[in-house]
N, C-alpha and C positions, 0 to 999 in steps of 0.2 A: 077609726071613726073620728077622734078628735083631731087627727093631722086633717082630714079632709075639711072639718069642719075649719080650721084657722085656716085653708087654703081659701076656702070659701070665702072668709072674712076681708082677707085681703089681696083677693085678686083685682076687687073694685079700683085699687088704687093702678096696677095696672092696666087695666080697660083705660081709666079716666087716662095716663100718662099717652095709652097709644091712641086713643082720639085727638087728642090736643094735638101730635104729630099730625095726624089726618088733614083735622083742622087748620092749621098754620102753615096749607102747602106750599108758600110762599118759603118762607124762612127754610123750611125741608129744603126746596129744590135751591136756594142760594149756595146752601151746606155743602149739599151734595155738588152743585158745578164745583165749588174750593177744592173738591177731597176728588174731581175725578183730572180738574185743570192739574194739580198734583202727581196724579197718579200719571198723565199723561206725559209730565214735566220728568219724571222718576225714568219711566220706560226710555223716552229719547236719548236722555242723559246714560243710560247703562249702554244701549244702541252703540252711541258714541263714543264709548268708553272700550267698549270690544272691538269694534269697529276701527280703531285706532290701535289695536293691538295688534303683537305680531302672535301672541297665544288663544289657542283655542279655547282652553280652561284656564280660568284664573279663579283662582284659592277654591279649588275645586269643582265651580260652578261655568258650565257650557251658557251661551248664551241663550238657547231656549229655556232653560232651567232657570238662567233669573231674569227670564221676560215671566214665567208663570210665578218665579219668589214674588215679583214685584205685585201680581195678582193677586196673591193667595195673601202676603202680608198686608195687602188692603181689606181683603174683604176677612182677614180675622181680626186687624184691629175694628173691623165695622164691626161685628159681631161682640166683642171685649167689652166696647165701648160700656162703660154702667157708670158715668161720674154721674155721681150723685154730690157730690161734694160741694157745687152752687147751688142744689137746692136747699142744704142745709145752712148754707151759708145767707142767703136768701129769709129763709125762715127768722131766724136770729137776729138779721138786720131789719124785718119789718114786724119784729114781735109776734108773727104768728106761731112761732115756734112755743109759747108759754099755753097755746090754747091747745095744742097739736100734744102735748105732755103729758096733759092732764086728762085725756080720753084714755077711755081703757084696752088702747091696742098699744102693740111693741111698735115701741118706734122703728127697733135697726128693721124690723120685719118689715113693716111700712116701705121704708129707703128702699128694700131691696126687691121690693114687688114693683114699688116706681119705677128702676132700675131694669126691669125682666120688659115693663112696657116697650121700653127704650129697644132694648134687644129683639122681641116680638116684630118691632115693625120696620126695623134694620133686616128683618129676618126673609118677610113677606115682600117688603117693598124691592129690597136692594140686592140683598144675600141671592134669594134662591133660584133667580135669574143667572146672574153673574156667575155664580159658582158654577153652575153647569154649562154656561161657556167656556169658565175657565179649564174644566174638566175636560169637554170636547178637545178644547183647545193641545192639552196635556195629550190626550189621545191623538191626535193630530204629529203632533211633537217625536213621540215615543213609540208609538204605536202600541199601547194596552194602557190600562187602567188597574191599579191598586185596590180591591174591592176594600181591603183589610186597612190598608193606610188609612184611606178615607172614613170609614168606621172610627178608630183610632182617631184618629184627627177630631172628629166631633168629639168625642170622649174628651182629649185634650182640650178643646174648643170651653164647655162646658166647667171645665178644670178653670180655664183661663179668667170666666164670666166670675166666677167665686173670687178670684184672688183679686181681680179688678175692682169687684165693689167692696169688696172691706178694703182696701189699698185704697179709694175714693173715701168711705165709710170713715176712716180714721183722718184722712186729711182734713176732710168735711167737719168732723170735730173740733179743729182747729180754731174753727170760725168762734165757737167759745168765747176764745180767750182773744181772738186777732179780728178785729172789724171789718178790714178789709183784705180780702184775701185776693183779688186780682193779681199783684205783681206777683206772688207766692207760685198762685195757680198756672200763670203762664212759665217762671221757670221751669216749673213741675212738669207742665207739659215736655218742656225740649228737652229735658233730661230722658224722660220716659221713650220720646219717639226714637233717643240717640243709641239708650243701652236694651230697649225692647228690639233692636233689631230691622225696625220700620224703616229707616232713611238709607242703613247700610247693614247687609249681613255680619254677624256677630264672625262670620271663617274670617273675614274680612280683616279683622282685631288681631293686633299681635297677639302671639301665643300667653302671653304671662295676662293678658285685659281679658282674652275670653274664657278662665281660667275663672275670672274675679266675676265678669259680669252673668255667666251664666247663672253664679252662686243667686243671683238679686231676684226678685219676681217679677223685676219687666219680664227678662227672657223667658219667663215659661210662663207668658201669656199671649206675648204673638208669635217668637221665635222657635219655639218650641213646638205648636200645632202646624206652624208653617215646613220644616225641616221632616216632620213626621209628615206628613202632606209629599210633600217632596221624592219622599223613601231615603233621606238623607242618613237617615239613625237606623244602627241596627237594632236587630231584639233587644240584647242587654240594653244598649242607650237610651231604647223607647222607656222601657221601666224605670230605670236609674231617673228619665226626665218628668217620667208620671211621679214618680215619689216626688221630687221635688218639688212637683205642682201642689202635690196634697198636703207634705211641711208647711208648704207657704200660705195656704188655705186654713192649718189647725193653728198657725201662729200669727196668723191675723187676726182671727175671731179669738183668741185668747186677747190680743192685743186691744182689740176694738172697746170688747168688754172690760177690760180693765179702764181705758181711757174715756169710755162712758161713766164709769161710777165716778170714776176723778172729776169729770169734766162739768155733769149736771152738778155736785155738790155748792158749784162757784160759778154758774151760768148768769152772765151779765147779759140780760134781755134789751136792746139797741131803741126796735123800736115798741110798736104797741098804742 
């Protein structure tokens, strides 16, 4: 009864985050051209890259297999997506972050309800479409469908949104102590799209880097659902990649939390 009732509390902040998407369907659809002129740039680029080959599989992957990686690792980092991390950076820099404290709700709660908006209408808008083309499309490919992957794959999915936002969550802290976090944010970014798997499959990596990079929680937030998706991993590996997920999920939120009590103790308010 009292989980539902703090559900209740702050879902508001989700509603408010996916109307403002609604709202601003401009800037949406500018977003979405970048991330599909991409995804379009991505698929011709592997085309031509097999296409130039004299193998049929290279590092394990048939060319219908990573026309739908290229899919599937778009629409789960759409799905991942929960940076929260400019809006707390945001906050801090126009002082509304000292008004936002002192109300009697959880902040990280707050963040990550903001964050679910984000995903909700990635979810409705973009996702639920796409995916089941891609899925056709797999069926098309292969000829059958994974009922079991695909289950799994959400579960992983899921897994991924959690490690995502406390992985944002803790960056977003930063803003604390660092005023401007832009140059930060965009390294952060090309690092994340290199060893998440997004730009180039992780088989791709020499043996001794995908050994290292697996270890990190990019990989088991896009690379990870996507490969399960795939039917890449066997039984053992699908579990052995869910533990991982879930490590990375209880040592974030320990992390978070520790870096919250540090952080507000010394919180330098910008504006206001």
């Amino acid at each position: 009864m009292n989980k539902l009732k703090e559900i209740r509390t702050y879902l508001p902040f989700a509603r408010n985050t996916f109307q403002k998407l609604i709202s601003y369907k401009a800037n949406v659809i500018i977003f979405m051209f970048g991330d599909l002129l991409m995804l379009a740039v991505t698929y011709y680029l592997w085309k031509a890259i097999y296409g130039s080959s004299s193998e049929a599989v290279i590092n394990g992957f048939t060319l219908n297999q990573m026309i739908i990686y290229v899919f599937i690792t778009f629409l789960t980092s759409l799905m991942t997506s929960v940076d929260i991390s400019q809006d707390i950076s945001r906050e801090v820099l126009d002082g509304s972050i000292a008004i936002n404290l002192v109300r009697p709700i959880n902040y990280e709660k707050r963040m990550f309800f903001q964050g679910l908006g984000n995903v909700f209408y990635n979810f409705i808008v973009i996702f639920l479409i796409t995916f089941m083309l891609t899925t056709f499309l797999f069926y098309r490919y292969f000829g059958y469908i994974n009922v079991i992957n695909i289950i799994i794959y959400f579960i992983s999915i899921v897994l991924g949104i959690l490690i995502s936002f406390y992985f944002s969550y803790i960056f977003g802290l930063f803003s604390f102590k660092i005023t401007n976090m832009w140059g930060m944010s965009q390294i952060m970014q090309a690092i994340i799209q290199l060893l998440s798997g997004t730009l180039i499959p992780i088989a791709f990596f020499p043996s001794w880097a995908q050994a290292i990079v697996k270890l990190f929680p990019f990989s088991s937030v896009i690379y990870t659902p996507t490969m399960i998706y795939l039917g890449k991993l066997s039984n053992t590996e699908i579990i052995v990649s869910l533990g991982i997920q879930v490590f990375w999920i209880v040592l974030l939120m320990i992390i978070a939390k520790s870096m919250w009590k540090s952080m507000i103790k010394n919180l330098t308010v910008v504006g206001g």
